[in-house]
C-alpha angles and dihedrals in degrees: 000000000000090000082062102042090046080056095055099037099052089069104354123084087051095158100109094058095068116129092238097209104198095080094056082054128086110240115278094019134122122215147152124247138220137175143157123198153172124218131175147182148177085297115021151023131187147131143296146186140182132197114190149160129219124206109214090318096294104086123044123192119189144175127207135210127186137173119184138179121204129212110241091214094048096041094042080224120149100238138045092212101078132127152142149236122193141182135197137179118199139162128207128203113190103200099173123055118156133170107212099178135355098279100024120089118173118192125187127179148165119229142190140179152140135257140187130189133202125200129196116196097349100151135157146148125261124256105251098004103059087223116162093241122203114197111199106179146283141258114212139185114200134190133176143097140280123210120190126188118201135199116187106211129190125316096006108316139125147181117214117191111195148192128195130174126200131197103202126194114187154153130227118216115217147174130204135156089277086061133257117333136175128240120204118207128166118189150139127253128180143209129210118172140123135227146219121203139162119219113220129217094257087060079261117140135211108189143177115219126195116190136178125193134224134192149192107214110069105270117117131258131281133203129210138206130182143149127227152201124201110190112203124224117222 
């Protein structure tokens, strides 16, 4: 079973890593949303990317696109082949946005979505069986919350720390010589990270974003880098 959880957690419960594109937003304004990334941990690497929309800066829909490749050695895992695509639909509301001070914002906002993960040649044997395992991928349903904190620094630029925190309730798809079977698994991951935008002259925003992940089912830890573009509406 830790073999499983270690699986989902190394690229599932990716909610935390969505743009969020409301705090790149002034208050009050619509806009569309784009990054490309890379992210990697103790057994894998590999690439993401997020389309979204803001309205009016309250509600934020997203879409998430992921491609990852695993290291055999690292994994356990019987081939060197195998890799990963992935998919997952949140929204955001951000129900609370204060300005304490002039050049302090805080956000905070609850979040849900939907994933859904697909493997190719994942295999490996079972720990204490000896099985030859196939994972074939995972369905989730997350809930939680993200909290920004934003500084808005000289000529138009600003640094964001941020936490976020994710329930996630799932199902593992697997195959053995016994046929195909279905493993359950509910859990909390977190994200720490900052940020770094400028802010240009049409209320439009590019941004570099910097994450690392936390868990709480025994796999180990993952980082995150990607760059961004928020597009303004008038």
């Amino acid at each position: 079973m830790k073999k499983l959880f270690t699986i989902i957690l190394i690229v599932g419960l990716a909610l935390p890593a969505m743009a969020q594109i409301s705090p790149y937003l002034e208050k009050g304004k619509s806009g569309f949303g784009l990054n490309v990334g890379y992210e990697q941990g103790h057994s894998f690497k590999g690439a993401l990317a997020n389309l979204g929309y803001s309205y009016k800066g309250i509600i934020d829909i997203e879409a998430n696109f992921y491609s990852e490749g695993y290291d055999k050695a690292a994994e356990g895992l019987i081939r060197d082949d195998a890799s990963s695509l992935g998919f997952m639909g949140c929204i955001n509301w951000w129900m609370i946005r204060k300005q304490p001070g002039p050049m302090i914002e805080v956000l905070f906002g609850l979040t849900a979505g939907v994933e859904h993960f697909a493997y190719s040649k994942y295999s490996y044997l079972s720990s204490g069986y000896g099985i030859p395992t196939d994972y074939n991928g995972d369905f989730d349903g997350m809930l939680g919350f993200d909290s920004r904190v934003k500084f808005r620094l000289m000529d138009g630029w600003s640094m964001m720390p941020g936490f976020a925190l994710v329930y996630d309730v799932g199902a593992e798809q697997l195959t053995d010589a016994s046929g195909d079977y279905s493993e359950n698994y509910d859990g909390f991951m977190s994200r720490i990270g900052v940020s770094l935008s400028k802010s240009l002259k049409n209320g439009s925003s590019v941004y570099m974003e910097a994450n690392n992940y936390i868990n709480t089912y025994d796999a180990y830890s993952y980082f995150e880098v990607k760059v961004g573009f928020v597009l303004s509406q008038k």
